[in-house]
C-alpha positions in Angstrom: 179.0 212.2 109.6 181.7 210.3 111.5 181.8 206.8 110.8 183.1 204.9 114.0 185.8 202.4 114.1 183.8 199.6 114.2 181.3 201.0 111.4 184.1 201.0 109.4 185.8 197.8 109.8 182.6 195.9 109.5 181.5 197.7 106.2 185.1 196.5 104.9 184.6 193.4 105.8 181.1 193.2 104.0 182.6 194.7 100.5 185.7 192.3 101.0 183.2 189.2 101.1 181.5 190.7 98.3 184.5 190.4 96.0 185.0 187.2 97.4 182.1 185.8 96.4 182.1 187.4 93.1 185.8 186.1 92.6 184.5 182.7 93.9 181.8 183.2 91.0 184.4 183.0 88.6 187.0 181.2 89.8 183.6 178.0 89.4 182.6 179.7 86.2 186.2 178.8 84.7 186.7 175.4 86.4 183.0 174.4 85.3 183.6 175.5 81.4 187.4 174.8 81.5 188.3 171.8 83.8 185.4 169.7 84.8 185.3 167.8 81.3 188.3 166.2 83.0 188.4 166.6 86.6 184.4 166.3 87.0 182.3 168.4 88.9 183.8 166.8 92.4 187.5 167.7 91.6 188.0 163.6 91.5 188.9 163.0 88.1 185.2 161.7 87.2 184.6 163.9 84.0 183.5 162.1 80.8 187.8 162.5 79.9 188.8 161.7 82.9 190.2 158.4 81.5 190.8 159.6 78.2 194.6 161.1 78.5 198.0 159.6 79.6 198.7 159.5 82.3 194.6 159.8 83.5 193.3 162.6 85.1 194.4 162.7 88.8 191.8 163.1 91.5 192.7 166.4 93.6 191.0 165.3 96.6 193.7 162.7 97.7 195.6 163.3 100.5 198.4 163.2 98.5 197.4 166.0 96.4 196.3 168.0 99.1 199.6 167.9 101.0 201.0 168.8 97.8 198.7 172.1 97.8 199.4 172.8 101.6 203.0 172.9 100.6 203.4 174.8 97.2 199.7 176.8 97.4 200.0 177.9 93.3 200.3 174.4 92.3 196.9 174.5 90.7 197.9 177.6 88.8 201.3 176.4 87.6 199.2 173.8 86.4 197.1 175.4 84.3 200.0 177.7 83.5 202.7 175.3 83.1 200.6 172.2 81.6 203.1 169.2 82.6 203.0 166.8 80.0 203.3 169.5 77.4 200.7 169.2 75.1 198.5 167.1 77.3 195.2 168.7 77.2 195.1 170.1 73.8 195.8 166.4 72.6 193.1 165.0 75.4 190.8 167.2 74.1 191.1 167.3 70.1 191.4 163.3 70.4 188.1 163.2 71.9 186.7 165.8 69.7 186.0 168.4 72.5 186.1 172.0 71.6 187.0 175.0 74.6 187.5 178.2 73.0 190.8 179.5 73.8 190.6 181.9 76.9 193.2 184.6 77.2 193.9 184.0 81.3 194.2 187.2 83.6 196.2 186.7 87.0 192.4 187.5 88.5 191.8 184.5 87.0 194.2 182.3 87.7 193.7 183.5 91.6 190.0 182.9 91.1 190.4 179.4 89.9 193.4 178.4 92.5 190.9 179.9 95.3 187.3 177.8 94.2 189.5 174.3 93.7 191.3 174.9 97.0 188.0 175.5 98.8 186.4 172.7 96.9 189.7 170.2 97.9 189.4 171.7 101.4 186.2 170.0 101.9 186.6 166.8 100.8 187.3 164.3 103.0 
């Protein structure tokens, strides 16, 4: 059976939209279990510890923010990676007597998280 050219590129297409979607899948799976206590649901800093750390959670719909994404596209990953502030979220979180199990974090991911928030961000006006 010969597959034609076209066959082809459209059943690539179809399995690279599946991964995306499952990708996608988790990428909301992590922010919903792992970030949304903070950053709510919205991305805009409206979770119930939102206004519990210092400095507060930042809302990652601003334009600020988003030019800030534009420019360096990793940024949320170094985030979660890097944790500014040091001990930040630990300390947000045992404060306020809210326990996340530990997660040991793949680079699939980290891409998965950095590509749900920047499609949530992207739609926000």
């Amino acid at each position: 059976m010969k597959l034609s050219l076209v066959t082809l590129s459209g059943l690539l297409l179809l399995i690279q939209t599946s991964l995306s979607l499952a990708d996608n899948a988790n990428g909301k799976d992590l922010y919903v279990q792992r970030c949304a206590v903070c950053h709510g649901a919205d991305i805009k800093a409206t979770g119930p510890l939102a206004n519990k750390s210092n400095p507060p959670t930042p809302d990652l719909t601003t334009a600020a923010f988003k030019k800030r994404l534009n420019e360096y596209p990793g940024v949320i990953v170094s985030s979660v990676v890097l944790r500014p502030g040091g001990n930040l979220i630990p300390k947000t979180l045992r404060e306020n007597a809210v326990k996340i199990p530990p997660h040991a974090w793949s680079v699939n991911d980290l891409r998965d998280l950095n590509q749900y928030m920047s499609g949530v961000i992207s739609k926000t006006r």
